[in-house]
C-alpha positions in Angstrom: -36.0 7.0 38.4 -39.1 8.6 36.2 -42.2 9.5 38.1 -45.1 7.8 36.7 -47.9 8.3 38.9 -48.1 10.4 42.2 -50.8 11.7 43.7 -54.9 11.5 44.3 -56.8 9.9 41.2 -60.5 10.8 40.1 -61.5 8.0 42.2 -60.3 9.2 45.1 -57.6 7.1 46.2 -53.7 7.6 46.2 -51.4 6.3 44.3 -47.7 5.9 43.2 -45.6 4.0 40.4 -42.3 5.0 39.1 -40.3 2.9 36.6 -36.0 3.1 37.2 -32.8 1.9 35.9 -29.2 1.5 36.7 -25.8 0.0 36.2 -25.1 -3.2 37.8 -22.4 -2.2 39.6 -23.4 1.5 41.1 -24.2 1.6 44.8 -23.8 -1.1 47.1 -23.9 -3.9 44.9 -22.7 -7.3 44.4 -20.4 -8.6 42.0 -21.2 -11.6 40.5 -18.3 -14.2 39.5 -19.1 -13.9 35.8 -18.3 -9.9 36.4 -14.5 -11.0 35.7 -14.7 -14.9 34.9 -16.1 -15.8 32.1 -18.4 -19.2 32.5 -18.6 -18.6 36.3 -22.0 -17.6 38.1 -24.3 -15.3 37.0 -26.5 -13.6 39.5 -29.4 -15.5 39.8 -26.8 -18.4 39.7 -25.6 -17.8 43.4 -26.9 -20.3 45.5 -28.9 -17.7 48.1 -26.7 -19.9 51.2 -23.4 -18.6 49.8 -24.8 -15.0 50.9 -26.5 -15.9 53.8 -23.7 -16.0 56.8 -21.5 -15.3 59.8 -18.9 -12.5 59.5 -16.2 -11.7 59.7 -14.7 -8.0 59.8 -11.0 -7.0 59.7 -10.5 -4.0 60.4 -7.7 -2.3 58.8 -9.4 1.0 59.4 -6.4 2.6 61.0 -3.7 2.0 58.1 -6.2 3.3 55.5 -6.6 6.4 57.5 -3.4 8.5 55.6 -3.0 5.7 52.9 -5.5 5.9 50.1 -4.0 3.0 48.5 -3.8 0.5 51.5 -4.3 -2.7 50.6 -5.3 -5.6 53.0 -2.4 -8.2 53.3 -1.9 -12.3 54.0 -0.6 -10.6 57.2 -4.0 -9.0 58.2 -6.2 -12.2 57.7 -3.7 -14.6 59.8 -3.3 -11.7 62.3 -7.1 -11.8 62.4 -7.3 -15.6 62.2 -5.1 -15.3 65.3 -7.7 -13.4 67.5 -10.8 -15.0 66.4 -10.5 -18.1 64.4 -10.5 -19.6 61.0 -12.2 -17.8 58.5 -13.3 -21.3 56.8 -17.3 -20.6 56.0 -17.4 -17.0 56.7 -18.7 -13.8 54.8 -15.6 -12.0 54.8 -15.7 -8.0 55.2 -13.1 -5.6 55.0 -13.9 -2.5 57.1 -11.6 0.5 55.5 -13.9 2.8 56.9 -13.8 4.5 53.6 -17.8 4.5 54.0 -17.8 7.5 56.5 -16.1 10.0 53.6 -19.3 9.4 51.5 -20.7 11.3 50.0 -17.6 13.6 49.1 -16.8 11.8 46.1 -13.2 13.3 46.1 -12.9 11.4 49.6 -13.9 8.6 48.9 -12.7 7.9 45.1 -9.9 9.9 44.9 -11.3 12.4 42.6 -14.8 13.6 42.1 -14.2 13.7 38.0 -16.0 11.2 36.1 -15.6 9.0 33.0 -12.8 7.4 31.1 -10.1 10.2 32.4 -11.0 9.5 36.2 -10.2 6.0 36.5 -6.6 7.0 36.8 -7.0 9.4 39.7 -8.9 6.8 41.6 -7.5 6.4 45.0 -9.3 4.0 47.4 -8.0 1.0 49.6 -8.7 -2.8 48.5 -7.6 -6.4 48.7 -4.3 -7.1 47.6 -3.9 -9.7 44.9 -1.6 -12.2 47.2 -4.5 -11.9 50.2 -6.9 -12.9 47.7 -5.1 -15.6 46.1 -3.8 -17.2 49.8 -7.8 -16.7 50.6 -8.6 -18.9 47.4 -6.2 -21.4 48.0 -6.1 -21.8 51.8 -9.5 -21.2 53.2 -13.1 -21.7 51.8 -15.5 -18.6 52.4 -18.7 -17.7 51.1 -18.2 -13.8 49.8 -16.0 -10.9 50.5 -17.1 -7.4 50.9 -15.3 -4.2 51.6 -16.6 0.0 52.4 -15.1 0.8 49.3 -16.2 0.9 45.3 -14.1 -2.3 44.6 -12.0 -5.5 46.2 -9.2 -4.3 44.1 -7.7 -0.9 45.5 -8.6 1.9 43.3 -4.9 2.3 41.3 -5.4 -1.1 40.2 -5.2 -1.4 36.2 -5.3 -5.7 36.4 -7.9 -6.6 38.6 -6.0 -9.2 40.1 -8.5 -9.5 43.1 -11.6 -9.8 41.3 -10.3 -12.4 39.0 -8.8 -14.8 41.6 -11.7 -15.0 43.5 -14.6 -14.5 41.1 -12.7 -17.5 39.0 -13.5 -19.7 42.2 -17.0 -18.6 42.0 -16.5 -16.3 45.1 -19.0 -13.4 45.0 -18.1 -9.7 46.1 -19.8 -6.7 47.8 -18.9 -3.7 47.0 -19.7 -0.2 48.6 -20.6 -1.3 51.3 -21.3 1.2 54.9 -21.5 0.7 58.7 -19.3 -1.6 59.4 -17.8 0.0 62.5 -21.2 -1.3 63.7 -20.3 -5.0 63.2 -17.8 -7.2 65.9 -15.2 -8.9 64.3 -16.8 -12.3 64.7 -20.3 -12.7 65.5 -22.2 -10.7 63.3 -24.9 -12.8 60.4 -25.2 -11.3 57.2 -27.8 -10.8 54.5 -26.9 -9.4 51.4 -29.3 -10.6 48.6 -29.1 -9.1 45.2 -31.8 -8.0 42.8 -32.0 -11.2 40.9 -31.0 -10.4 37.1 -31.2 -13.2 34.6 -27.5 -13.2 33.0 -26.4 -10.2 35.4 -22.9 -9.5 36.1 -24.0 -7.5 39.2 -26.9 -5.9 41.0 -27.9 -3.5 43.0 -27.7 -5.2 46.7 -29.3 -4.9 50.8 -26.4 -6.2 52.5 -27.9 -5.9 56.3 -25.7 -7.1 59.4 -28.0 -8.6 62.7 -25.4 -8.1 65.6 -26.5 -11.0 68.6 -27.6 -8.6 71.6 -28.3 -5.9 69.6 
């Protein structure tokens, strides 16, 4: 961000303007389906609806907590399915917990180095391919998030999450935090992007309202 103005004028009156920019996918941001699907939405292609929603958290917290590279299974949705219901309709958030090691980089990544060399150090929990693809082809939700800087865990060379559900025009949020504040089922999310023409991505408020709260 570059500081344009800050600060009294000759007339007498405050005022402050900066301009900014930054990468789509930095942050808590969403991923657009045309991130790893070519032909598939663009940002300001989501219909807002599809990110407007009931939750729906599994928490797989625990088997992250000494494995880096945990990824969630077909066994953790039906086991959460189990105790609360189909996921049919739902916002669907993973809660790793991963969040809480911010901002220690080398927690939460895997490595605090940066650039091309990094990405193979990267260790951080995700979805496992088979989870997303049973997801795809058994259930119909409107997004899936997850407390960590991608759906697919952060070893992953393929992207084999991203691509079977961005391909069915399933959005993602990514880096996402707090989500030990959320109940497994009851929770509404709003997580709506900046809205970039053509974006593959954008900066995102994803904000929780918890009933009784």
């Amino acid at each position: 961000m570059d500081k344009v103005a800050g600060g009294m004028t000759p007339q007498g009156y405050y005022y402050a303007a900066n301009n900014f920019a930054t990468a789509e996918h930095g942050g808590t941001h969403l991923d657009a389906p045309v991130h790893f699907a070519e032909g598939r939405w663009s940002v300001e292609q989501i219909p807002v609806d599809q990110l407007i929603g009931a939750a729906a958290v599994i928490d797989v917290s625990a088997k992250c907590a000494n494995d880096p590279d945990y990824q969630v299974t077909v066994t953790d949705l039906t086991a959460w399915e189990q105790a609360n219901g189909s996921l049919n309709g739902l916002i669907v958030l993973m809660r790793t917990d991963f969040s809480k090691r911010w901002p220690d980089a080398a927690r939460y990544l895997g490595t605090a180095e940066r650039g091309v060399e990094a990405v193979a150090r990267l260790h951080f929990p995700g979805i496992h391919p088979d989870a997303a693809k049973w997801l795809v082809a058994n259930r119909t939700v409107k997004a899936v998030g997850i407390d960590t800087a991608s759906i697919d865990f952060g070893q992953s060379t393929l992207y084999e999450t991203h691509r079977a559900l961005y391909e069915r025009n399933i959005p993602g949020l990514e880096n996402l935090t707090n989500l030990d504040r959320l109940p497994a089922r009851g929770a509404k999310i709003v997580a709506l992007p900046m809205k970039i023409k053509g974006g593959s991505g954008a900066p995102l408020r994803a904000v929780g309202f918890v009933p009784g709260a």
